[in-house]
C-alpha positions in Angstrom: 6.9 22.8 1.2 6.9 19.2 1.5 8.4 16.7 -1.0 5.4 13.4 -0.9 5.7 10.1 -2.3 2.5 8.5 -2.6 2.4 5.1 -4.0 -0.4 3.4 -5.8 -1.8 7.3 -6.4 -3.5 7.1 -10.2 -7.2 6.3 -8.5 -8.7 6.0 -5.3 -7.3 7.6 -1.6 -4.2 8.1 -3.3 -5.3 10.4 -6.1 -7.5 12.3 -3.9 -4.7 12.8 -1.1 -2.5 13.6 -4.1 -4.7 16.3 -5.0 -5.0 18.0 -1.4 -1.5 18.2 -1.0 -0.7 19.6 -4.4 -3.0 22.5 -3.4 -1.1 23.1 -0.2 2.1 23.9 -2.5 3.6 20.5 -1.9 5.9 18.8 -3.8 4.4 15.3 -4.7 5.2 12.3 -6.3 2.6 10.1 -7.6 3.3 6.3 -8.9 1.6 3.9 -11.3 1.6 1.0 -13.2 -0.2 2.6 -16.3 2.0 5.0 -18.5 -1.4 6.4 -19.9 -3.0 6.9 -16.4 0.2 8.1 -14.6 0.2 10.8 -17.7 -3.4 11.6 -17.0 -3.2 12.1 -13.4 -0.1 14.1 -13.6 -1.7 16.4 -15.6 -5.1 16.3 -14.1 -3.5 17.1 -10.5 -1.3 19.7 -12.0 -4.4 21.4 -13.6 -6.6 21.3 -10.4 -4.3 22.7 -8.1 -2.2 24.6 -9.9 1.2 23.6 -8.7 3.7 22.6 -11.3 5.9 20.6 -8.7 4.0 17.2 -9.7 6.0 14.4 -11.3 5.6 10.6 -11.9 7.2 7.1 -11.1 6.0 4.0 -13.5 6.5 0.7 -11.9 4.0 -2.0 -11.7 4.5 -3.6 -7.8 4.3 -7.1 -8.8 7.5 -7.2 -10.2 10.0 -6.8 -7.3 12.7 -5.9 -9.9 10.4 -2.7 -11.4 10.2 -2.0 -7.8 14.0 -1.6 -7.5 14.3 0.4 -10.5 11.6 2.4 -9.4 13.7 3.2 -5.8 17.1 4.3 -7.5 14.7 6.4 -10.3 13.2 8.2 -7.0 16.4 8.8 -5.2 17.7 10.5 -8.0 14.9 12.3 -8.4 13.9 13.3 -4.8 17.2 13.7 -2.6 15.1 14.2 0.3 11.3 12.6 0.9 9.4 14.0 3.8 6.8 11.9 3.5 6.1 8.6 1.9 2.8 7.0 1.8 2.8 3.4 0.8 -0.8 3.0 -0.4 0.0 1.1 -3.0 -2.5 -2.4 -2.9 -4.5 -5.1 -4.7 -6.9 -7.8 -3.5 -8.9 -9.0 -6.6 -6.6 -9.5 -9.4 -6.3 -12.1 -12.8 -2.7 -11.3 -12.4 -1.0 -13.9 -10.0 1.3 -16.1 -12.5 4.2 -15.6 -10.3 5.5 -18.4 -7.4 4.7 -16.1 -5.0 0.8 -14.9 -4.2 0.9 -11.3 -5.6 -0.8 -10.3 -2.8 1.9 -10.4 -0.7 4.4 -9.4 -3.7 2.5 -5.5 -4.2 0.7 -5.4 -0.6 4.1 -5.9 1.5 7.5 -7.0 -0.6 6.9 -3.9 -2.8 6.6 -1.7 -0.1 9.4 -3.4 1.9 11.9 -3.0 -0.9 11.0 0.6 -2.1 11.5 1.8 1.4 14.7 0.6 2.6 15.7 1.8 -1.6 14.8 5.2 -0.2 15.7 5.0 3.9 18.9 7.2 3.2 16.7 9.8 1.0 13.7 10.1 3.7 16.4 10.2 6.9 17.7 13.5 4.6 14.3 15.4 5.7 14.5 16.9 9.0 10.8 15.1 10.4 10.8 11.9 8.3 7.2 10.0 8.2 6.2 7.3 6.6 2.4 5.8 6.5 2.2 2.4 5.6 -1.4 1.4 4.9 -2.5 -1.7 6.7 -6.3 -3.2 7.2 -8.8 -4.5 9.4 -8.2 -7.6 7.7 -4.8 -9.1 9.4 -4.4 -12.5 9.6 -1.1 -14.8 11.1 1.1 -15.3 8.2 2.0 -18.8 6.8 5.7 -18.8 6.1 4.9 -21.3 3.2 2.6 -19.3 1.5 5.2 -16.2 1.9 7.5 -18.1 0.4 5.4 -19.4 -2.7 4.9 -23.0 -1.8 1.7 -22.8 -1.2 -1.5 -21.2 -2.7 -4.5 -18.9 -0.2 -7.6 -18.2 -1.1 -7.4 -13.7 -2.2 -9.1 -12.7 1.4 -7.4 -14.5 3.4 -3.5 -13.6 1.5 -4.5 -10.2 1.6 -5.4 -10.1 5.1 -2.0 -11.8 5.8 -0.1 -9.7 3.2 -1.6 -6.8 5.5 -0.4 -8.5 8.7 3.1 -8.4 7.3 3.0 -4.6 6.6 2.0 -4.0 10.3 4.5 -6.2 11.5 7.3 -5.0 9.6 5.9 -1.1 10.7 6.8 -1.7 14.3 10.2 -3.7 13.3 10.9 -0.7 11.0 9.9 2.0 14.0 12.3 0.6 16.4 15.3 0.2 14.0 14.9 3.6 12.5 14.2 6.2 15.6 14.7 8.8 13.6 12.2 8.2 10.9 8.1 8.0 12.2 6.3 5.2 10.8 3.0 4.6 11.7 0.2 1.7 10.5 -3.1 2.5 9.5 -6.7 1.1 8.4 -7.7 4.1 6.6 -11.2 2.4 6.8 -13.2 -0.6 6.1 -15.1 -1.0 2.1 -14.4 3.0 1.5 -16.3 4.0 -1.8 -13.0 3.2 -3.9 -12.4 0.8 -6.9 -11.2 -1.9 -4.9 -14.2 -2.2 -2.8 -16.1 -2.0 -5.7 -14.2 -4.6 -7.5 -14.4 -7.3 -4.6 -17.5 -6.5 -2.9 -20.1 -4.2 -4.7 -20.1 -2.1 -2.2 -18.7 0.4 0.4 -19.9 1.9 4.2 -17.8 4.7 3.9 -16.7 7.5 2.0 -13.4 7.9 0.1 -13.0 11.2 2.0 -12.9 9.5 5.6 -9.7 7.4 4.5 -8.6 10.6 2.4 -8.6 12.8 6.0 -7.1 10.1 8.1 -3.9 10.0 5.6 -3.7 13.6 5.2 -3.6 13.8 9.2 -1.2 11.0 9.5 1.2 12.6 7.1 1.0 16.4 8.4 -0.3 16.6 11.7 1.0 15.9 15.1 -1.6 13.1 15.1 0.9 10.8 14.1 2.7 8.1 16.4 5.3 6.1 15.6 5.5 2.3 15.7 1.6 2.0 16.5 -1.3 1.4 14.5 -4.3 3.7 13.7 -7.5 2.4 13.6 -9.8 4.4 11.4 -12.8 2.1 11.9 -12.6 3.1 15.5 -11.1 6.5 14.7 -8.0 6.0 17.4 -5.1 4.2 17.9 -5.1 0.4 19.0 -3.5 -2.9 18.7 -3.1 -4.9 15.6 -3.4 -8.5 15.5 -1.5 -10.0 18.7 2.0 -11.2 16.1 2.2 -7.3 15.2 2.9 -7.2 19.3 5.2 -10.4 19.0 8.6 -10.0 18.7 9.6 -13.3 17.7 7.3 -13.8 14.7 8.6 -10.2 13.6 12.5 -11.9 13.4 10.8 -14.7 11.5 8.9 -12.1 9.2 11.9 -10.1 8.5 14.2 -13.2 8.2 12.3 -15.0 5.8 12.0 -11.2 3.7 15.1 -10.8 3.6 16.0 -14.2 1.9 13.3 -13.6 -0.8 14.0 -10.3 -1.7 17.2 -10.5 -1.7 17.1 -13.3 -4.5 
């Protein structure tokens, strides 16, 4: 048995990967920003797959302090993760009244800072992974716009907010041997809510994202400190900066002042 943390898992991929590893006998972890949902999909993933061994985390990503609260409530909770699955994302939203686009606040700080909240916890399991859930959509980050002093249009933050995740993947692979962590684009406009919600439409099912996940997080598919490519169903490069080691070090410089603060 496993112990999963799966962010961003009351709809969509998340849910749905939720759900097949509950009925393998895992122990998983689902997190949401709803306390009605997260109850709902507890219960409704508990129900289906008869495994107890489901519990829930409330935090809503675009606030980096929920975030942090979030990390200590699963360390306490989960002394060792096996695997963690930051799926969490948003592109369309009526929520962005903070200085920094939110974007880049759920897409990449969030996962940033609930990761190195839980590096000791997921170095405890004996084969570490963790999938962090980048797009075909990458585009070089402006620093100003990281840093909230200037405004993007939603595609082309979220393609750089997906950039960052990449980037800080590799960095993240090399300073942690001992823990796998791979990028992936489970797929381009999968039949999930967000599609939906920003383009009316989808090319692929939620099951072809659900499979690549699910292989990424249990099978020897995995590598560490590349990127999968589910459009083309293998491993490639990222945008060129993912490759680029000097606008990592500006990536994780410039991080590290802002969540720190």
């Amino acid at each position: 048995m496993k112990h999963i943390l799966i962010t961003g898992s009351t709809d969509g991929i998340g849910k749905l990967l939720a759900l097949r590893l509950a009925k393998e006998g895992h122990f998983i972890a689902i997190h949401g920003r709803s306390d009605v949902k997260l109850a709902a999909t507890i219960k409704e993933i508990k129900e289906q797959s008869n495994n107890e061994n489901v519990i829930g985390f409330l935090a809503d990503f675009s606030d980096l302090n929920a975030v942090k609260k979030m990390a200590k409530e699963v360390a306490g909770k989960m002394p060792i993760i096996d695997v963690l699955v930051n799926n969490a994302g948003v592109l369309i939203t009526n929520n962005n009244s903070g200085t920094t686009d939110i974007r880049f606040t759920v897409n990449y700080f969030a996962p940033y800072v609930l990761t190195n909240g839980l590096l000791s916890n997921i170095k405890a399991s004996e084969i570490a992974r963790i999938v962090n859930l980048s797009s075909a959509a990458q585009s070089t980050i402006n620093i100003q716009a990281l840093e909230g002093k200037t405004a993007l249009g939603a595609n082309e933050a979220y393609a750089q907010s997906k950039l960052a995740l990449t980037m800080w993947s590799f960095y993240l692979a090399e300073q942690e041997p001992s823990i796998i962590v791979v990028a992936v684009n489970p797929g381009s406009l999968l039949n999930t809510k967000m599609a939906k919600e920003a383009y009316g439409q989808h090319w692929s099912p939620a099951e072809k994202g659900i499979d690549i996940l699910y292989n990424l997080s249990m099978t020897d598919l995995v590598k560490t400190g590349q990127y999968f490519d589910n459009d083309k169903g293998f491993y490639s490069d990222a945008h060129p900066d993912a490759h680029n080691k000097e606008e990592i070090k500006k990536l994780i410089d410039t991080t590290e002042t802002i969540v720190v603060h």
